[in-house]
C-alpha positions in Angstrom: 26.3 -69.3 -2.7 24.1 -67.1 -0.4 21.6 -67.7 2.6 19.4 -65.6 4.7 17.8 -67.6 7.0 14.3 -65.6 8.7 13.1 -67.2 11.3 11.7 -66.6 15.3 13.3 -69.8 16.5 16.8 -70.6 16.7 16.1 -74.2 17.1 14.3 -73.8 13.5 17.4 -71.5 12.4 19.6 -74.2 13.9 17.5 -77.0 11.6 17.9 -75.2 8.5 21.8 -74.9 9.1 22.2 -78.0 9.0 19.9 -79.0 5.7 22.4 -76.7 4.3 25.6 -77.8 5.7 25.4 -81.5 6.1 28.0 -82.9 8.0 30.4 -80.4 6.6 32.7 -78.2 8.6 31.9 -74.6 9.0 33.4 -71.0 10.2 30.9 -69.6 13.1 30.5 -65.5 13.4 28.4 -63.5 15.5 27.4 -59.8 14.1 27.3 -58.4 17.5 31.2 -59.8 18.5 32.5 -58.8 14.8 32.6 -56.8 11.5 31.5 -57.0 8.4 34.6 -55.9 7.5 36.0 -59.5 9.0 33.2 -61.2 7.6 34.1 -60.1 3.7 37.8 -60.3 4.2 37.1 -64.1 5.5 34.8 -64.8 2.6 37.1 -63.7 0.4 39.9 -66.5 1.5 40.4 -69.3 -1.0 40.5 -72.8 0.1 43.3 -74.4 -0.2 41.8 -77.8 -0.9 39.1 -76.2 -3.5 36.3 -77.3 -1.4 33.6 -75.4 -0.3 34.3 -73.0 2.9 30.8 -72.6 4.6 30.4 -69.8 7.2 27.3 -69.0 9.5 27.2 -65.8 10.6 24.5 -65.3 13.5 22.5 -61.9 14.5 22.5 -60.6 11.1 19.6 -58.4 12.3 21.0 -55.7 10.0 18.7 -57.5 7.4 15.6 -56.5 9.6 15.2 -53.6 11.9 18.9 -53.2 12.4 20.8 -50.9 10.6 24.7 -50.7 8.8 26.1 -47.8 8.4 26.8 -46.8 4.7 30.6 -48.0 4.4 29.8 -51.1 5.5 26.4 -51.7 3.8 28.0 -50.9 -0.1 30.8 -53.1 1.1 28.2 -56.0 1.8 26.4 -55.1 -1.0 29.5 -55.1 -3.5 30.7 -59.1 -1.9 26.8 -59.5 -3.0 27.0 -58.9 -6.3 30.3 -60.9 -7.0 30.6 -63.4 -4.4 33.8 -66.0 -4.2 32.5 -69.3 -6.2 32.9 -72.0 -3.9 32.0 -69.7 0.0 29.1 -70.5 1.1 27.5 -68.1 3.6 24.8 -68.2 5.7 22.6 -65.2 7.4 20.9 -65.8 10.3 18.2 -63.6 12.3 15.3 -64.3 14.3 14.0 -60.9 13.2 11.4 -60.1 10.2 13.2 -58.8 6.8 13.1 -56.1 5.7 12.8 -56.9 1.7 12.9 -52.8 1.0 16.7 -53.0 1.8 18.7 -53.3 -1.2 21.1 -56.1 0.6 17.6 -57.8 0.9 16.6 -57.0 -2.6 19.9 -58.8 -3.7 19.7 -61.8 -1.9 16.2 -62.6 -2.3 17.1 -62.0 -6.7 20.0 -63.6 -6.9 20.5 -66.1 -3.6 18.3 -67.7 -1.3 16.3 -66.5 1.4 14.5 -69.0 3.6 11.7 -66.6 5.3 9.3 -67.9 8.2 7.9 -65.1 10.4 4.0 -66.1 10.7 3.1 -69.8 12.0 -0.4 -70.9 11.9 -1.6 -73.2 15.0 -0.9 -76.1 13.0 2.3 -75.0 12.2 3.1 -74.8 15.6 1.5 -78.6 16.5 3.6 -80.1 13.6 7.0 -78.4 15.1 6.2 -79.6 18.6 5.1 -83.5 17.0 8.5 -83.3 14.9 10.5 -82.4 17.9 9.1 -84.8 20.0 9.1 -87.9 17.7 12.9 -87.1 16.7 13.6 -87.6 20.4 11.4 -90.8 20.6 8.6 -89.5 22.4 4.8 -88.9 21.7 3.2 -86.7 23.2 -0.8 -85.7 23.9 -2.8 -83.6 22.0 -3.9 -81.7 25.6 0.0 -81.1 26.0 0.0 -79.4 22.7 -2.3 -76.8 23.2 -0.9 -76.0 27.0 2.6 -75.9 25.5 1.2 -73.2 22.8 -0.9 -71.4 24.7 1.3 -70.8 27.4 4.6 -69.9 25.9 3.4 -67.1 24.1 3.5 -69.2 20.8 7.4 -68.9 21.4 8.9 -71.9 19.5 12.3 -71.7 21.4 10.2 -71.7 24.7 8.2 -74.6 24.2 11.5 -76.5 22.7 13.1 -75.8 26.2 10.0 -76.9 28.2 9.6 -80.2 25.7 13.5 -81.0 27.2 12.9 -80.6 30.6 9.7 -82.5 30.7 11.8 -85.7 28.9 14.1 -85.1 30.7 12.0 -85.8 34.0 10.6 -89.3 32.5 14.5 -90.1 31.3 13.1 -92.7 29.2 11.0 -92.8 25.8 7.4 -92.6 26.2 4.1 -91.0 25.8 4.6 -87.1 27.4 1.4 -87.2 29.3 -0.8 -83.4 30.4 -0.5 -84.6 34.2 3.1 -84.5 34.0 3.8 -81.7 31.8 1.8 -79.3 34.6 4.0 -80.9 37.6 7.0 -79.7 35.9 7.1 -76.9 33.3 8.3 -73.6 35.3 6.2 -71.0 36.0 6.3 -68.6 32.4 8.9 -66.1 32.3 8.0 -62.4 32.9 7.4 -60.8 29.6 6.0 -57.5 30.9 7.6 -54.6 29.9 6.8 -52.2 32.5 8.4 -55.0 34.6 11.9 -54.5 33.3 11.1 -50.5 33.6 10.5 -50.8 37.1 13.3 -52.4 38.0 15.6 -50.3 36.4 13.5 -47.3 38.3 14.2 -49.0 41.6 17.8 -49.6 40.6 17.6 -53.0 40.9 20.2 -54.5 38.6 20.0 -58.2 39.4 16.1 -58.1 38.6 16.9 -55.9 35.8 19.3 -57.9 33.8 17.2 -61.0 34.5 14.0 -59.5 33.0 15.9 -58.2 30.2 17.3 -61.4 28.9 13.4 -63.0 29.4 12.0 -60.3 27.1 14.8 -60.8 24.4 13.4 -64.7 24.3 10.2 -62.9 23.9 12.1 -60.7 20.7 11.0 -57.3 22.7 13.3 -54.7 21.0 15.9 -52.8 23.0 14.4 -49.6 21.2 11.1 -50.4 22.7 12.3 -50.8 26.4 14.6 -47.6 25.6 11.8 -45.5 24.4 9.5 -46.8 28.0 12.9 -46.1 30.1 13.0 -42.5 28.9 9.3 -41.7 28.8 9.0 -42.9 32.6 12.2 -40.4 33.4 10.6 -37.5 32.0 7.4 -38.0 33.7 9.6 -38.3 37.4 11.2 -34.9 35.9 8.1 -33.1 35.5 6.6 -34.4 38.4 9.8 -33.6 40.9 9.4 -30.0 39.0 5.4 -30.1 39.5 5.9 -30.7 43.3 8.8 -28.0 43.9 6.8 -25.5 42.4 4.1 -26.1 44.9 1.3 -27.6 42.4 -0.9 -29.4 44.4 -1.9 -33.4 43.6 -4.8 -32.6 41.1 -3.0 -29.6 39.1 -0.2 -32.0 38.2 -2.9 -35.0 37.3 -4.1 -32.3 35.6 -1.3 -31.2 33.3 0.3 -34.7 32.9 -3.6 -36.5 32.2 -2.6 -39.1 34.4 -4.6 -40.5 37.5 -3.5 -39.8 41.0 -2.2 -43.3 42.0 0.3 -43.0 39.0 1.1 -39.4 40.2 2.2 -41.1 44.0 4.0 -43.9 42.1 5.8 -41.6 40.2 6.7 -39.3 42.9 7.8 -41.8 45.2 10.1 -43.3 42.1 11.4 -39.2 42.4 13.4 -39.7 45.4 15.4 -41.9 44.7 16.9 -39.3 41.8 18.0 -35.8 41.6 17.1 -33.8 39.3 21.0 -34.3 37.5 20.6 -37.9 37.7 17.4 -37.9 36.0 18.1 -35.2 33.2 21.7 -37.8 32.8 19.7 -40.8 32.5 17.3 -39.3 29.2 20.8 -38.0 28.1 22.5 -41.3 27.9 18.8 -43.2 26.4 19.1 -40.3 23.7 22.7 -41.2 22.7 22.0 -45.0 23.0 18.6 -45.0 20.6 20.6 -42.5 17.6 23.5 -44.3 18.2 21.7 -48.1 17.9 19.5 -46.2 14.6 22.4 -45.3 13.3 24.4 -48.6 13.5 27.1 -47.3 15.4 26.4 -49.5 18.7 25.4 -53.1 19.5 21.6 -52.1 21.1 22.1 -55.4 23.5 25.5 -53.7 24.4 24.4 -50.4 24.9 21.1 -51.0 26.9 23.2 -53.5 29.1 26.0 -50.9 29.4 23.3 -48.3 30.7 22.0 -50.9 32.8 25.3 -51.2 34.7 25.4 -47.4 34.9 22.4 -46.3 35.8 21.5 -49.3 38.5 24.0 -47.8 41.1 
């Protein structure tokens, strides 16, 4: 038996796991530590004991916006179509499906797919009355609509503020607005052109940080790959714009772009040469056919130029 399991929440993922498993033991994989090679050869080990062998395999983004490369995805396909009677395995991704693949096509025909990528406002109020009540609190409707409207309707985030707040009481009881405000953290920085700037001012620390907020807030690597590279060229044709003696309004004038950005960007411009620059949109080129292509992990690779570039 086959699951994919959709869904922007891995405390939701983590819920529907266990509806599925019980108390059972199970095998745990992640797709960016492992193959899917290693993943069908393990599938395909009989248990001893005839019982069923459950494995979760987490990340399994290749479902979504990810891609396999063709070896691997008519070798997923083929386990597919003839899987081993008593494995049961479990795809997880917090990513939408992409139910035009022809893994996807399979699954959702001849397996299960548990799919939950939109929530309605009272979607989100049930989840947050569930989680509360199966820790033995109640909460306040006033909390409620904080919680949502300030977590960018992220489940996982407002999960994470719910267990700090009980924490603070440390006792079951009623999670009042007043208290809730004292002690949530300010939001995490989801702006991308945060994470760009960083990177710009070769600020690792601040980089990395604001990198693992945005994947809480599912931004794509591709995204902040495609921002990264269009902010180098525009320091490259700027640097080029000012050696060949354009004044401030010709270059506003060829780039469309007000003067203020052309000062930010210039002052971004000495910090690089133009070899470190022309490198950088190098590397971002590799990185985006290579992630397309399925060839590298995109957290990997982004992190790996992160390291690089930030010196």
């Amino acid at each position: 038996m086959i699951y994919l399991i959709s869904i922007p929440s891995y405390h939701l993922i983590e819920n529907e796991i266990s509806n599925i498993i019980k108390d059972k033991n199970y095998i745990f994989f992640n797709m960016a530590k492992i193959s899917v090679k290693e993943i069908i050869e393990e599938a395909n080990y009989f248990s001893l004991t005839g019982e069923n062998k459950y494995i979760v395999i987490s990340n399994a983004d290749f479902f979504g916006p990810d891609k396999l490369n063709e070896e691997d995805s008519e070798l997923l396909y083929n386990y597919l179509t003839n899987p081993i009677k008593n494995t049961i395995l479990i795809f997880t991704t917090e990513y939408p499906i992409d139910l035009r693949k022809k893994t996807t096509k399979e699954i959702k025909t001849n397996h299960n797919i548990i799919n939950i990528n939109k929530f309605s406002y009272k979607d989100y109020e049930n989840a947050i009355n569930k989680y509360v009540k199966s820790k033995g609190f109640d909460i306040e409707y006033k909390c409620i609509n904080y919680l949502i409207n300030n977590s960018y309707d992220n489940l996982d985030i407002i999960f994470n503020e719910l267990d700090k707040i009980m924490l603070y009481y440390n006792k079951k009881t009623t999670i009042k607005y007043k208290d809730l405000i004292k002690t949530l953290s300010n939001a995490l920085d989801n702006n991308n052109f945060h994470f760009v700037n960083a990177v710009i001012e070769k600020n690792l620390k601040q980089a990395y940080n604001l990198y693992n907020d945005l994947k809480i807030y599912k931004v794509e690597p591709i995204a902040l790959i495609n921002l990264l590279a269009r902010e180098y060229r525009l320091m490259y044709y700027v640097k080029k714009l000012y050696q060949e003696k354009c004044n401030l309004n010709e270059i506003c004038s060829k780039l469309k772009l007000q003067d203020w950005q052309i000062n930010k960007i210039y002052n971004n411009t000495l910090k690089y040469s133009f070899e470190e620059i022309e490198k950088n949109l190098v590397d971002l080129s590799k990185i985006d056919t290579s992630i397309k292509k399925g060839i590298w992990d995109k957290d990997t690779a982004l992190i790996s130029f992160l390291l690089e570039s930030c010196i």
